[in-house]
C-alpha positions, 0 to 999 in steps of 0.5 A, spaced: 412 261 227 411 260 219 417 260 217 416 259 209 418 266 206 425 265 210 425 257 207 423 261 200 428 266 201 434 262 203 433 258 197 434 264 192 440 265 195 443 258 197 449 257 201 453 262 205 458 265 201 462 263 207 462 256 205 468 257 200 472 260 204 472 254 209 473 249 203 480 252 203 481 249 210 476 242 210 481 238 205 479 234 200 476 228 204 470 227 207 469 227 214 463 228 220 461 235 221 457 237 225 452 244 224 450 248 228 444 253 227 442 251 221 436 255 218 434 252 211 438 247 211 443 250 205 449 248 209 447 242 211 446 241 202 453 243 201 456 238 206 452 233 203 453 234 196 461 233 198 460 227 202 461 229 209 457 226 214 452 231 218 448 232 225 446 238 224 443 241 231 437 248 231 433 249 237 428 251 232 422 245 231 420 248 223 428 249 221 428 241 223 423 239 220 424 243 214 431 240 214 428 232 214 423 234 209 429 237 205 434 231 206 431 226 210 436 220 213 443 223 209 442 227 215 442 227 223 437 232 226 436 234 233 432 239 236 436 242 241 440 247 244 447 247 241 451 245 247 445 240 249 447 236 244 453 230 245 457 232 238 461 226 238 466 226 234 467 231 229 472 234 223 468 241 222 463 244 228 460 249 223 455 256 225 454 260 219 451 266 222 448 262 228 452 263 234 450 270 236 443 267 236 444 264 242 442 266 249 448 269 252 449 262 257 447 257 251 453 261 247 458 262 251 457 254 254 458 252 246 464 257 245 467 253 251 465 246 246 468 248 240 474 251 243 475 243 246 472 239 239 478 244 235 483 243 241 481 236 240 482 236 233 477 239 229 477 245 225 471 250 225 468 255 222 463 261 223 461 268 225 460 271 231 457 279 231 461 285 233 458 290 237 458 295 230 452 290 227 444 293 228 443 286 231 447 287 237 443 289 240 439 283 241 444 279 240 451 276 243 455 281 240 464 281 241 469 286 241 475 284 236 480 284 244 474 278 246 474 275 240 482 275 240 482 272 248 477 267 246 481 264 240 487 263 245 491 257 244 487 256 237 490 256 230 487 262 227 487 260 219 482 265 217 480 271 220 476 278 218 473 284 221 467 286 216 463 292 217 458 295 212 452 296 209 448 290 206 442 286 207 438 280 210 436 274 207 429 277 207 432 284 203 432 289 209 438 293 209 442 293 216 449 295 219 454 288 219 459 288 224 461 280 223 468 276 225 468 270 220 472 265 223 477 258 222 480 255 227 484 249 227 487 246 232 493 250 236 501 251 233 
């Protein structure tokens, strides 16, 4: 697939807003983070730029090969699944709108190692989509009750139902329905 509108697309935009949400809670020393689903890479530049050290993991071959272009060796990138990949450790597991992407036994198998990467320590960021979003219907979708049982035993530092009318990155109006996330380590 030619992805080169998305790349020119998301460059216009740069990186997820979400970003300075999770800033509040990464601290201010640099660690190891490991990014998932990282399309055009804008995440990967905002770690980068911090002084953290990245792996960044897509399935897709142009989002890596874009991603290496981009950054070349400050980066480690890895064609794969999310939960294919050893993570090692990590301070921050970050799925900036890339979870829901995810064959439903790919996400539900990456849940369980993100749950395990925060139990352990690590805190992560993301969103995952509510059954009110136009994607749902191709995508894993999660009620507000699931995404509470998911986040037992997990620290709650940020949590947000949106709903409303916006746009993709390409300019194509939709419904959102998005949980945003950070979780810690449990109390």
């Amino acid at each position: 697939m030619d992805w080169s509108d998305y790349f020119n697309a998301a460059k216009e935009l740069g990186p997820n807003p979400f970003y300075s949400i999770l800033e509040r809670y990464v601290g201010d020393e640099p660690g190891r983070v490991v990014e998932l689903g990282f399309g055009a890479g804008a995440g990967i530049g905002w770690w980068l730029d911090r002084g953290w050290e990245v792996l960044g993991v897509d399935a897709d071959q142009g989002m890596c090969d874009h991603a290496r272009s981009i950054y070349g060796d400050r980066v480690e990138v890895i064609q794969a699944g999310y939960s294919d990949v050893d993570w090692g450790e990590v301070d921050v597991v970050a799925a900036v709108f890339a979870l829901f992407f995810a064959g439903e036994t790919e996400f539900w198998a990456t849940w369980s190692k993100i749950r395990e990467h925060v139990l352990s320590g690590a805190l992560f960021g993301g969103q995952l989509i509510g059954p009110g979003d136009d994607w749902a219907v191709d995508h894993i979708s999660v009620t507000r009750e699931q995404v509470e049982e998911m986040c037992l035993g997990l620290n709650v530092l940020y949590f947000e139902d949106v709903r409303r009318r916006g746009k993709t990155v390409f300019g194509a109006e939709k419904e959102w329905h998005v949980f945003h996330l950070v979780l810690g380590p449990g109390r």
